[in-house]
DSSP file (Angstrom, degrees, kcal/mol; ACC not computed):
  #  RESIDUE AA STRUCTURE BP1 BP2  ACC     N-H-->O    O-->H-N    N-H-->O    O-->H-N    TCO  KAPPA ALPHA  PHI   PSI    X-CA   Y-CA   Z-CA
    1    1 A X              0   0    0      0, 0.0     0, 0.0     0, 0.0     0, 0.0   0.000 360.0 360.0 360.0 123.8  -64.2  -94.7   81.1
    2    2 A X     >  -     0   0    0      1,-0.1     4,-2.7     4,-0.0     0, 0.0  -0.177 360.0-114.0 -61.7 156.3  -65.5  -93.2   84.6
    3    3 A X  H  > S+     0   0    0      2,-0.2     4,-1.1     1,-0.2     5,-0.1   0.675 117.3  61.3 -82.1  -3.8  -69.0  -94.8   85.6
    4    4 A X  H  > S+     0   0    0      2,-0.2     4,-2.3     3,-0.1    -1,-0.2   0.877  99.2  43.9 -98.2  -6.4  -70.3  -91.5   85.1
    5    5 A X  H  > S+     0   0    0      2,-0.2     4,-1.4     1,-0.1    -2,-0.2   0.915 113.6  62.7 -66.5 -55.5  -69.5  -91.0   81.3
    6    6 A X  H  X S+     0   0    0     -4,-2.7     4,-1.3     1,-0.2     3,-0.3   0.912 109.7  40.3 -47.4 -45.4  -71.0  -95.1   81.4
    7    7 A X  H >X S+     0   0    0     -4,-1.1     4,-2.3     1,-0.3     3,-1.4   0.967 114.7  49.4 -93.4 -42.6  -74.4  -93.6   82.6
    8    8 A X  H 3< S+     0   0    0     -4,-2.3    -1,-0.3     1,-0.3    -2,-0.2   0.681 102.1  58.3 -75.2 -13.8  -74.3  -90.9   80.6
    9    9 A X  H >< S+     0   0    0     -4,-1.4     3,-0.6    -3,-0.3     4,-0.4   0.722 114.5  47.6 -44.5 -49.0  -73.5  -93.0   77.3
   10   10 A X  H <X S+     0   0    0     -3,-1.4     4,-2.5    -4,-1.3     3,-0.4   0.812 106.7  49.2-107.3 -12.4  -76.7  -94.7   78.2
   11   11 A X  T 3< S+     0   0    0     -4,-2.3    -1,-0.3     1,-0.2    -2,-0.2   0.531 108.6  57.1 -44.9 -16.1  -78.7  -91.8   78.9
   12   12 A X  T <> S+     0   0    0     -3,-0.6     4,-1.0    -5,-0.2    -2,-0.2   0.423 113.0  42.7-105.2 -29.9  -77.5  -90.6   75.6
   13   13 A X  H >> S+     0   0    0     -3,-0.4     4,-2.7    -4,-0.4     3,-0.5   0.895 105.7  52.4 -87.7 -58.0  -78.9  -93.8   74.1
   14   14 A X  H 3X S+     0   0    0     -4,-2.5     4,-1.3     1,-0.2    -1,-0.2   0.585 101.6  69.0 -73.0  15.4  -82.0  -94.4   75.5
   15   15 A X  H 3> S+     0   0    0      2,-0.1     4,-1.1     3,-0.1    -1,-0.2   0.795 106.0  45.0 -32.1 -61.2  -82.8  -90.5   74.3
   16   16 A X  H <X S+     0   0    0     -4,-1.0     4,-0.9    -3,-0.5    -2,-0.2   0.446 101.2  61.8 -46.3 -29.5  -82.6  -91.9   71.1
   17   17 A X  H >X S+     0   0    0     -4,-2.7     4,-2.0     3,-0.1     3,-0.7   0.949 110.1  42.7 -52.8 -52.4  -84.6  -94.7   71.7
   18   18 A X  H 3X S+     0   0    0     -4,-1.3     4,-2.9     1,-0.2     5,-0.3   0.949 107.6  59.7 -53.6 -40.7  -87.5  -92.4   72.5
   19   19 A X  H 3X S+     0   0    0     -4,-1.1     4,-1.1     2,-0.2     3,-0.3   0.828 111.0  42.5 -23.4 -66.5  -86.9  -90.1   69.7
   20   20 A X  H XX S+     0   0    0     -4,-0.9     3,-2.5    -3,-0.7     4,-0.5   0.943 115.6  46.2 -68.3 -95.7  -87.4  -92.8   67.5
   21   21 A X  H 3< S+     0   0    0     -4,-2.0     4,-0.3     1,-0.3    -1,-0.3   0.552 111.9  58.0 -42.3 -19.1  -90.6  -94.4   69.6
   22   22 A X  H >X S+     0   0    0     -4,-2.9     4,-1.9    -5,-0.3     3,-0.7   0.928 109.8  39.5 -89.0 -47.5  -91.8  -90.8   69.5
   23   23 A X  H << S+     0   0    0     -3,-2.5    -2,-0.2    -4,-1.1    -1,-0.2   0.355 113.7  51.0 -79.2  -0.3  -91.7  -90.6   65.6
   24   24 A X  T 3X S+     0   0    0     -4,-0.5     4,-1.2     3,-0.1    -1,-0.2   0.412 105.6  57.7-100.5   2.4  -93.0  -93.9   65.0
   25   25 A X  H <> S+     0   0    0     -3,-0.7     4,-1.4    -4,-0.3    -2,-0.2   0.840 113.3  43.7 -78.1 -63.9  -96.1  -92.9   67.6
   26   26 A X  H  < S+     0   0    0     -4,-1.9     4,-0.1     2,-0.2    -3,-0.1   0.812 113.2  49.9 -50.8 -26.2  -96.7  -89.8   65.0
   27   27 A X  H >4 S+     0   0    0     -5,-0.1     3,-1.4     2,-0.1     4,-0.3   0.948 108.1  57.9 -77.8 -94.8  -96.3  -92.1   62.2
   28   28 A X  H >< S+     0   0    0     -4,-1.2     3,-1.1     1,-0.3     6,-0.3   0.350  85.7  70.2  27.4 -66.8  -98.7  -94.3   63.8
   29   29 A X  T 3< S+     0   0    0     -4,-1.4    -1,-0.3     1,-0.2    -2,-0.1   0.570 112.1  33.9 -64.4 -11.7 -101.5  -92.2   64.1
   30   30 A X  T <  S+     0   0    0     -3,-1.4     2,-1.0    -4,-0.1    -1,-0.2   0.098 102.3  84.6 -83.4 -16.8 -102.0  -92.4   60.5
   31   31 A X  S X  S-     0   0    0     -3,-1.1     3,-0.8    -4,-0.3    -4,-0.0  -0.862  75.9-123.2-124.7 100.8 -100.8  -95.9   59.8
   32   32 A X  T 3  S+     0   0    0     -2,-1.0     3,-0.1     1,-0.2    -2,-0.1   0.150  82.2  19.2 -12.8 125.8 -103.4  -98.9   60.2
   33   33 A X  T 3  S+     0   0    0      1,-0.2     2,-0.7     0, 0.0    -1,-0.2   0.588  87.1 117.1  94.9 -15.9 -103.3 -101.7   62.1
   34   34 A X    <   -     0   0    0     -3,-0.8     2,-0.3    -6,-0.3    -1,-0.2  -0.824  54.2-147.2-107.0 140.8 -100.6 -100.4   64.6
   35   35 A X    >>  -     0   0    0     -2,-0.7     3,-1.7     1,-0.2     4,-0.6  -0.714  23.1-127.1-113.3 158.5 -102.0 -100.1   68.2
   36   36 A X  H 3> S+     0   0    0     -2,-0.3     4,-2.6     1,-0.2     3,-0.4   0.717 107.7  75.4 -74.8  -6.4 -101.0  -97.6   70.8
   37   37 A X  H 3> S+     0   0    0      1,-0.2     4,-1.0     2,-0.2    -1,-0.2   0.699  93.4  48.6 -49.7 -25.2 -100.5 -100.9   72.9
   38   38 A X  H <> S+     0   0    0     -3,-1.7     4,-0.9     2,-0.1    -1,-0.2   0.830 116.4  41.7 -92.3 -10.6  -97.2 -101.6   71.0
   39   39 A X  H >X>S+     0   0    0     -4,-0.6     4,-2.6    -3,-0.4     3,-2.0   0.895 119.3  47.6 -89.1 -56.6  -95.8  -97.6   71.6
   40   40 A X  H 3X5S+     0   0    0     -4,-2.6     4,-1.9     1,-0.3     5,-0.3   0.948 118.7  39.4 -46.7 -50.4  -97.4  -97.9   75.6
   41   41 A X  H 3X5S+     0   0    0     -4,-1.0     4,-0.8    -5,-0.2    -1,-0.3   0.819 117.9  50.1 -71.5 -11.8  -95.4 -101.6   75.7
   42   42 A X  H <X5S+     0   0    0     -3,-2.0     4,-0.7    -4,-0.9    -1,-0.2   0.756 112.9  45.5 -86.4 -48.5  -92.3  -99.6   73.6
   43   43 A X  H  <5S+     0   0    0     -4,-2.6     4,-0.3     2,-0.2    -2,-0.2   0.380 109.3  57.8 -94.3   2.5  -92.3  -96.4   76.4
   44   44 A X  H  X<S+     0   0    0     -4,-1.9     4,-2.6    -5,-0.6     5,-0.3   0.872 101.9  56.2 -66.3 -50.3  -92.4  -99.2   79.6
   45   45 A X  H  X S+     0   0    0     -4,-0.8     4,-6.5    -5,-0.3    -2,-0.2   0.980 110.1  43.4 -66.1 -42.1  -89.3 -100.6   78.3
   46   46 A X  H  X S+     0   0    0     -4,-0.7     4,-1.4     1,-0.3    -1,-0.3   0.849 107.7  56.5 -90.0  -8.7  -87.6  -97.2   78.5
   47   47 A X  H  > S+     0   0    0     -4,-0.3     4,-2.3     2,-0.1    -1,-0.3   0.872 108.6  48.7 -77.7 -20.3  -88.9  -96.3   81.7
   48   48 A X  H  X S+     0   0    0     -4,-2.6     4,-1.4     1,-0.2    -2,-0.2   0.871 109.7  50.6 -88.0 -20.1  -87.4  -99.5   83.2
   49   49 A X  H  X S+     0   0    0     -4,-6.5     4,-2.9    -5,-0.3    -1,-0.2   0.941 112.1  48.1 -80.2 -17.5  -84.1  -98.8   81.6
   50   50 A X  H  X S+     0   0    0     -4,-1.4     4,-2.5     2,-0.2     5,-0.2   0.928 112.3  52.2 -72.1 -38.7  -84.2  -95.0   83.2
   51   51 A X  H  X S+     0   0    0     -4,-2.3     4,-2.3     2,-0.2    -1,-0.2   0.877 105.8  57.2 -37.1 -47.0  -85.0  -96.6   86.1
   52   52 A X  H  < S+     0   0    0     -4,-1.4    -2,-0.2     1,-0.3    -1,-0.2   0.852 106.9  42.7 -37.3 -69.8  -82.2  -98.5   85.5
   53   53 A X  H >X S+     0   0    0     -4,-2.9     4,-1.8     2,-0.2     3,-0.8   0.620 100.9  63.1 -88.3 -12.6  -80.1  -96.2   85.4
   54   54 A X  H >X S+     0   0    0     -4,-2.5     2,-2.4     1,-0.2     4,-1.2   0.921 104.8  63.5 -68.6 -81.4  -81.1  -93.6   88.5
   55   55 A X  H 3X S+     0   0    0     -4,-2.3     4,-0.7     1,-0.3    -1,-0.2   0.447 104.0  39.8 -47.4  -5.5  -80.2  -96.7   90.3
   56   56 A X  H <> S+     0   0    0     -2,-2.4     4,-1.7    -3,-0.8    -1,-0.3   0.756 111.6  51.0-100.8 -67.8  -77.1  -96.4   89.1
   57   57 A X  H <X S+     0   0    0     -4,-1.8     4,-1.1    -3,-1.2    -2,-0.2   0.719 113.9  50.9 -49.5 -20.4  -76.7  -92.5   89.5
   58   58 A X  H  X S+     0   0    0     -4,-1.2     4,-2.6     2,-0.2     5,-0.3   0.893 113.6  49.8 -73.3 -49.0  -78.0  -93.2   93.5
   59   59 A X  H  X S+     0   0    0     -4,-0.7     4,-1.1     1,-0.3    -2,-0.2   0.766 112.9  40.2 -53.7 -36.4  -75.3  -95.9   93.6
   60   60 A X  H  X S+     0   0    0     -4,-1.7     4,-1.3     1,-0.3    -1,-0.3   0.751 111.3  56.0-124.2 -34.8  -72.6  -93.9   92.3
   61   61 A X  H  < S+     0   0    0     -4,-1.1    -1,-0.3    -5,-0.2    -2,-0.2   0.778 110.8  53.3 -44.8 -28.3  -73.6  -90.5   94.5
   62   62 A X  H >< S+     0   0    0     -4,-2.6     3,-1.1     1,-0.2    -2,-0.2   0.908 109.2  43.3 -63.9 -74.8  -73.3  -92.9   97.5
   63   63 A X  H 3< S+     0   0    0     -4,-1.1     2,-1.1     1,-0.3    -2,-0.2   0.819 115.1  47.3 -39.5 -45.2  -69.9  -94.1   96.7
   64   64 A X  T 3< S+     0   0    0     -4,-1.3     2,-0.6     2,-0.0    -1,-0.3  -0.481  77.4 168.2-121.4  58.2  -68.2  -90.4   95.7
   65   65 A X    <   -     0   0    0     -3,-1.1     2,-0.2    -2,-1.1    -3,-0.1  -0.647  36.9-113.4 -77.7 138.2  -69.4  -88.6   98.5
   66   66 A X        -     0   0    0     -2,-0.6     2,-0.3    -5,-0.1    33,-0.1  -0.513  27.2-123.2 -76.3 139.4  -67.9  -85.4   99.0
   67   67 A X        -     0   0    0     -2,-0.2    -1,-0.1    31,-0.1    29,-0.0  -0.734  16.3-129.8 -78.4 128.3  -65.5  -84.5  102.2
   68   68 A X        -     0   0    0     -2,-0.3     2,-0.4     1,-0.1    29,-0.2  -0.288  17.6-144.0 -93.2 162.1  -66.1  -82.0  104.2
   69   69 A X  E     -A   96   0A   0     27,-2.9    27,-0.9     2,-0.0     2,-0.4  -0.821  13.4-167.4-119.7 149.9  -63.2  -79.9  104.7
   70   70 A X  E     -A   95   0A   0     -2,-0.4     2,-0.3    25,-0.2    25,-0.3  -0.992   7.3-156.8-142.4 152.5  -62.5  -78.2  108.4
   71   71 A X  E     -A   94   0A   0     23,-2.1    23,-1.4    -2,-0.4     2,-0.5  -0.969  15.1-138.4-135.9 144.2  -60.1  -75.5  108.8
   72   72 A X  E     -A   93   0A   0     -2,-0.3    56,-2.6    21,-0.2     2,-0.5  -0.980  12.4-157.9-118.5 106.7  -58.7  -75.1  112.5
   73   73 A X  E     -AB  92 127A   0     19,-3.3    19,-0.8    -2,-0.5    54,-0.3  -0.839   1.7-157.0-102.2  90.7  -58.3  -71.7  113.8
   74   74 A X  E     -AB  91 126A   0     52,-3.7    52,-2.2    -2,-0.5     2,-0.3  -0.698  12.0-167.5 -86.0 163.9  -55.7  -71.0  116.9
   75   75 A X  E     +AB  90 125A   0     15,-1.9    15,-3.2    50,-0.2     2,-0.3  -0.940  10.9 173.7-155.7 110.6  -56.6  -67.7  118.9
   76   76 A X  E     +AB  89 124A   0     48,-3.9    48,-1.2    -2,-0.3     2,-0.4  -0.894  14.7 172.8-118.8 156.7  -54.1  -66.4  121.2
   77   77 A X        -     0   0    0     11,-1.0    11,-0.2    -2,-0.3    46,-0.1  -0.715  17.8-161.2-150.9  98.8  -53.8  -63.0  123.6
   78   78 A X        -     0   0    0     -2,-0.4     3,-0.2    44,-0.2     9,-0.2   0.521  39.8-151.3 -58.8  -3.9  -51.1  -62.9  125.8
   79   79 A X        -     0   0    0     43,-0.1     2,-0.3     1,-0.1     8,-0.2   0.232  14.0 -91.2  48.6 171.1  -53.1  -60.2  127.5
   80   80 A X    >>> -     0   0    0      5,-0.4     3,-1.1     1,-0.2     4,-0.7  -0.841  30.0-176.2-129.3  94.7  -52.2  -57.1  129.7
   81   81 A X  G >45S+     0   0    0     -2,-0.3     3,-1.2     1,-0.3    -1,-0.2   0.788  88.3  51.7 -73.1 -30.3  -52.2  -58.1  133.2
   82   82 A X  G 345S+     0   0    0      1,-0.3    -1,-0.3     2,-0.1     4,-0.0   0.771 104.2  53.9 -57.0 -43.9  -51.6  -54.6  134.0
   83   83 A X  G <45S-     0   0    0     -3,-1.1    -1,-0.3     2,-0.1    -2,-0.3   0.267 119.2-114.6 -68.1 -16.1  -54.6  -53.5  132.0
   84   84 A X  T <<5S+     0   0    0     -3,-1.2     2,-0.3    -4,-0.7    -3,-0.2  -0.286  77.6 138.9  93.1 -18.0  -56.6  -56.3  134.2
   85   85 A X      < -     0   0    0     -5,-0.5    -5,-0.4    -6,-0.1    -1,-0.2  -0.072  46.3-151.4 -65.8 119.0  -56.8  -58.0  130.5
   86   86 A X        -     0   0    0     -2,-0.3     2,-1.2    -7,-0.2    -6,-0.1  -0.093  21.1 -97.8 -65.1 167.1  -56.2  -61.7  131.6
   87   87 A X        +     0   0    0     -9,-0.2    -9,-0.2    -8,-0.2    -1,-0.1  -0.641  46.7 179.5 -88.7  76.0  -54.4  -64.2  128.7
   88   88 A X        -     0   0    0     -2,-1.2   -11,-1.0   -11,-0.2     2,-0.2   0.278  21.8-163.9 -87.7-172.2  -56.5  -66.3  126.8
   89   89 A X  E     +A   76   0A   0    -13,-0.2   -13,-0.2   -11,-0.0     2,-0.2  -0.738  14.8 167.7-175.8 135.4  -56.4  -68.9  124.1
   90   90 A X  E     -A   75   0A   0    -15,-3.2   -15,-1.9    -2,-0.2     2,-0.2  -0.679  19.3-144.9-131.1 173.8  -59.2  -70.3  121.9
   91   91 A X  E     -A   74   0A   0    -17,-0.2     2,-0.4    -2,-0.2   -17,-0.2  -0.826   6.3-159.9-151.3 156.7  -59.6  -72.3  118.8
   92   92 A X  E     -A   73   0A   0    -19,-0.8   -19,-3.3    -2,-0.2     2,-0.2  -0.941   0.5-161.1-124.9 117.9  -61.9  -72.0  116.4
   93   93 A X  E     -A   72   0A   0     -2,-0.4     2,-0.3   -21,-0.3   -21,-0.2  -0.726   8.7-167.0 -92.2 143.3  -63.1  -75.1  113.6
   94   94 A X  E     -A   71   0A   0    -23,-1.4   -23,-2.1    -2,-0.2     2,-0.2  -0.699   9.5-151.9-114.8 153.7  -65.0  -73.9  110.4
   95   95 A X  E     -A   70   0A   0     -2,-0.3     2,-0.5   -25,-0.3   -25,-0.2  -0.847  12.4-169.3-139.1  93.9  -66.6  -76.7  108.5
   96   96 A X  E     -A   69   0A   0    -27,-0.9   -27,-2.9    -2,-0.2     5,-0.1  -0.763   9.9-167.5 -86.7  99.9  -67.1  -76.4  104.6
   97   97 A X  S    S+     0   0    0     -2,-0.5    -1,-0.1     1,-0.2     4,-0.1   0.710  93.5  53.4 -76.6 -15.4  -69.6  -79.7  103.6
   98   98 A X  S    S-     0   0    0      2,-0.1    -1,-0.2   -29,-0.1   -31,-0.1   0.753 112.9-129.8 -90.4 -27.0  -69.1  -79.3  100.3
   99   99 A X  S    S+     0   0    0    -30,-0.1     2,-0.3     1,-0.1   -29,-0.1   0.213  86.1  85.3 106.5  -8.9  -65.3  -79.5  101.2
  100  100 A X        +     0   0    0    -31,-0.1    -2,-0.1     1,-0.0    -1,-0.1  -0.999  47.8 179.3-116.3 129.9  -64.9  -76.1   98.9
  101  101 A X        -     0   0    0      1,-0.4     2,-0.1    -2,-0.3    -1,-0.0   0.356  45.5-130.8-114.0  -1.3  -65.5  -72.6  100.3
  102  102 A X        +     0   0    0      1,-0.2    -1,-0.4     5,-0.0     6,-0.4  -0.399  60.8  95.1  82.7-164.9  -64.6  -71.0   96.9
  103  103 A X  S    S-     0   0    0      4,-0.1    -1,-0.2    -3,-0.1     2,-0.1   0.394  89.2 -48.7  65.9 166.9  -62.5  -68.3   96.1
  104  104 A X  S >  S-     0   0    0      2,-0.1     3,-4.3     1,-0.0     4,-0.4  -0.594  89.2 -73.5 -82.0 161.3  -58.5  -68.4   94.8
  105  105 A X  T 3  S+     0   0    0      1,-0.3    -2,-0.0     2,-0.1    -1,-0.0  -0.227 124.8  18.3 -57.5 147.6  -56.5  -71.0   97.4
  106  106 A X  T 3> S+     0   0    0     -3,-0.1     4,-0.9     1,-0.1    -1,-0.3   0.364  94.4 102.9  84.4  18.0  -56.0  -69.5  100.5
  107  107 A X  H <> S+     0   0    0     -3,-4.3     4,-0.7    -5,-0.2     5,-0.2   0.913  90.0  48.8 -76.3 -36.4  -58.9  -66.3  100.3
  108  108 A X  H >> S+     0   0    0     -4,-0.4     4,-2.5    -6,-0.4     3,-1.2   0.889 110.4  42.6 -68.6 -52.5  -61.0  -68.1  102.4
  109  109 A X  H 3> S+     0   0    0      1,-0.2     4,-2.5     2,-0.2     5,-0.2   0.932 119.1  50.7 -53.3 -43.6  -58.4  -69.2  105.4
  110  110 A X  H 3< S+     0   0    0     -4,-0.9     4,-0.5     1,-0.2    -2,-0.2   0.594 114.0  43.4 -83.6  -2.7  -57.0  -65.4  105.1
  111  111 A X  H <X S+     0   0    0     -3,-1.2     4,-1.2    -4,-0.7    -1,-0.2   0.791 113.6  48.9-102.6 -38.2  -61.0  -63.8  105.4
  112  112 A X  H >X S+     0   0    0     -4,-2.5     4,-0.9    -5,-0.2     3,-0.7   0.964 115.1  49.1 -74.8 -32.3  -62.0  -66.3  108.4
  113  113 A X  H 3X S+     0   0    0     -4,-2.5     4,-1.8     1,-0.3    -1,-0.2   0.946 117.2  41.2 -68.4 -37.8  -58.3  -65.1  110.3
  114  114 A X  H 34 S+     0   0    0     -4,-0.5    -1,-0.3    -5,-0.2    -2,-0.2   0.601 116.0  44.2 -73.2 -16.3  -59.1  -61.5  109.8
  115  115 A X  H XX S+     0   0    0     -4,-1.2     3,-4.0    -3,-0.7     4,-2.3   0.736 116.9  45.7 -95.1 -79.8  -62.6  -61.7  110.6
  116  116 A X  H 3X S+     0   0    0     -4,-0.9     4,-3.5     1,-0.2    -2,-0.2   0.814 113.0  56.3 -12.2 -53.7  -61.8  -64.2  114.2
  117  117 A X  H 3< S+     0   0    0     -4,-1.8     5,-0.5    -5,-0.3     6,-0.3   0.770 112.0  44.3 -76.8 -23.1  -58.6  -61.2  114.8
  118  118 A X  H <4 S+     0   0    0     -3,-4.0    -1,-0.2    -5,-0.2    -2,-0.2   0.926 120.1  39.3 -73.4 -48.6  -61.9  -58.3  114.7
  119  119 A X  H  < S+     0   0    0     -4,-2.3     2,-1.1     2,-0.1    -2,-0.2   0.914 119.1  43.1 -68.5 -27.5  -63.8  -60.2  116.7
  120  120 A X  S  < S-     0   0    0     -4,-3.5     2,-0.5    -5,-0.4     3,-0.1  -0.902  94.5-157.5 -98.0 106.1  -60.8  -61.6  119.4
  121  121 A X        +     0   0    0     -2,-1.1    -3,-0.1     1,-0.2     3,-0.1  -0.852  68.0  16.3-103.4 162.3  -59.4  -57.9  119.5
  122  122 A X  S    S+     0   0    0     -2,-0.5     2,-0.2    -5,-0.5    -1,-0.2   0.327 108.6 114.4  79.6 -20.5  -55.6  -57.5  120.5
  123  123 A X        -     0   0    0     -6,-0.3     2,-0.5   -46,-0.1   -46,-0.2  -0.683  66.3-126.3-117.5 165.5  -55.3  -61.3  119.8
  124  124 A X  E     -B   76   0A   0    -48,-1.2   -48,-3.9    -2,-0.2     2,-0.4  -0.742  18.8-146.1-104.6 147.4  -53.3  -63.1  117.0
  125  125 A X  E     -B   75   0A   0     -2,-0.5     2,-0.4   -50,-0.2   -50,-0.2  -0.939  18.6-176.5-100.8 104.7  -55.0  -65.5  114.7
  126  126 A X  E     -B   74   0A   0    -52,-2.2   -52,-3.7    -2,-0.4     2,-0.1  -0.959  28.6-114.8-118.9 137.5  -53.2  -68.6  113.4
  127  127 A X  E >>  -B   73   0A   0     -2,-0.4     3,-1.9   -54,-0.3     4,-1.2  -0.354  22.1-131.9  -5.1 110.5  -53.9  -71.3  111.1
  128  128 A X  T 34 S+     0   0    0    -56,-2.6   -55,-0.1     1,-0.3    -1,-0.1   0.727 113.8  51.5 -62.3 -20.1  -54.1  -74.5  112.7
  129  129 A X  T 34 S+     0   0    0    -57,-0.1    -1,-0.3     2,-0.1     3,-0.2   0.550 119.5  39.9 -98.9 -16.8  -51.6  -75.8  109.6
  130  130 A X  T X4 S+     0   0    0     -3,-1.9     2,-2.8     1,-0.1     3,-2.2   0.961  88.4 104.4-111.5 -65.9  -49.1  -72.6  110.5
  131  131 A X  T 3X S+     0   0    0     -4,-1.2     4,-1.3     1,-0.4    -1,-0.1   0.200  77.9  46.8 -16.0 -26.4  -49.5  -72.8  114.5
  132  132 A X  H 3> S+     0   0    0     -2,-2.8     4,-1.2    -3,-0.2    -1,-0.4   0.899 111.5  49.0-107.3 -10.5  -46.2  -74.3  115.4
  133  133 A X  H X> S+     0   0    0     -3,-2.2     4,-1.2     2,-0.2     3,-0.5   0.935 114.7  54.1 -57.4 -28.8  -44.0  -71.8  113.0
  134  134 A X  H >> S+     0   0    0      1,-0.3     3,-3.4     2,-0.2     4,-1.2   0.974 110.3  42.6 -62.8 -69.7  -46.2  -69.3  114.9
  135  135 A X  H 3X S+     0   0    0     -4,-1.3     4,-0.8     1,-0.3     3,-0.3   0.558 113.6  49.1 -51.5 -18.3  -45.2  -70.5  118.0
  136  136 A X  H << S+     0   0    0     -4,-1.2    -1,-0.3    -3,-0.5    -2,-0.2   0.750 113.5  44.5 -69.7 -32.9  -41.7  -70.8  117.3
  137  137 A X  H << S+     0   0    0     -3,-3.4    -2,-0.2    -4,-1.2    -1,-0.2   0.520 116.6  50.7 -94.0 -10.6  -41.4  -67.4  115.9
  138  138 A X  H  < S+     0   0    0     -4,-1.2    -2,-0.2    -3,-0.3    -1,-0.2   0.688 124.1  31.7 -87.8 -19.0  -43.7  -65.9  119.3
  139  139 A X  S  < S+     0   0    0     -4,-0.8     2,-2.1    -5,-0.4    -2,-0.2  -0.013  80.2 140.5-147.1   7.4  -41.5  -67.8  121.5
  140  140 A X        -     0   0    0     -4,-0.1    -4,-0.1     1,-0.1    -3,-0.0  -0.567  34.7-152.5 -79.5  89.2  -38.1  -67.9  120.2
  141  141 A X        -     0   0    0     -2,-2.1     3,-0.1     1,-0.1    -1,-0.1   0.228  33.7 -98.6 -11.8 141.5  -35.1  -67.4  122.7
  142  142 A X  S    S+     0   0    0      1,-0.2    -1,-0.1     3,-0.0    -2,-0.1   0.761 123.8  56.0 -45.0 -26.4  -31.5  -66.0  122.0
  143  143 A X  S    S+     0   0    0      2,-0.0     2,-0.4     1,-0.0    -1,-0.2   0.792  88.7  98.1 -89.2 -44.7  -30.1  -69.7  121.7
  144  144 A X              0   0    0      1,-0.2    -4,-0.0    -3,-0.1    -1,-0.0  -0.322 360.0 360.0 -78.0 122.9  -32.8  -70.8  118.6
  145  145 A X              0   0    0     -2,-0.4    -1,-0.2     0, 0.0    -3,-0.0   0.404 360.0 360.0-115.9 360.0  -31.6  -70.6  115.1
């Protein structure tokens, strides 16, 4: 059992306490002799156990903090010296805190490379996780198989 299926087993419970305290309050108002001191001391108890339990639900958001995800951009242009354009080379980090950017696997890497390749124009856009098959495949010689 995960600890959050445990907190939610006792959120589930004390729900039912109250139910119950709530329909012997209604019962109550009718039934002699019973003071709203024993429903007040009856709804205390189940604020300290909700208490109880957010302390639990803080603990356990500490503990399963989410990882940010970064996706690593290379940005190359060999330039046109002719053209006066000189030869550059950037990279570019995105940082997703929630550590999911959405979309089916790999829309997200293929929108940020195409949007970087508008902005960088004339230069090629790699993946930081693809970057040395790029280079191998920009840079390959007669000799490499």
């Amino acid at each position: 059992m995960t600890k959050a299926s445990r907190i939610i087993e006792k959120l589930e419970r004390l729900k039912s306490k109250a139910q119950e305290v709530w329909k012997e309050a209604k019962r109550g108002q009718t039934v002699p002799g019973i003071s709203r001191f024993y429903y007040e001391g009856r709804m205390a108890g189940i604020k300290e156990a909700l208490d109880m339990i957010l302390d639990d639900l803080h603990k356990l958001g500490e503990e399963e903090e989410v990882e940010k995800k970064t996706y690593k951009f290379y940005i190359e242009n060999p330039g046109e010296e002719a053209a006066g354009i000189h030869s550059y080379s950037e990279r570019v980090e995105v940082s997703v805190d929630s550590g999911d950017p959405g979309g089916y696997p790999g829309e997200f890497q293929d929108y940020m490379k195409n949007s970087l390749a508008e902005w960088y124009d004339g230069a090629t856009v790699v993946l930081y996780d693809d970057w040395d098959e790029f280079r191998k495949a920009m840079y390959k010689t007669e000799g490499d198989e």
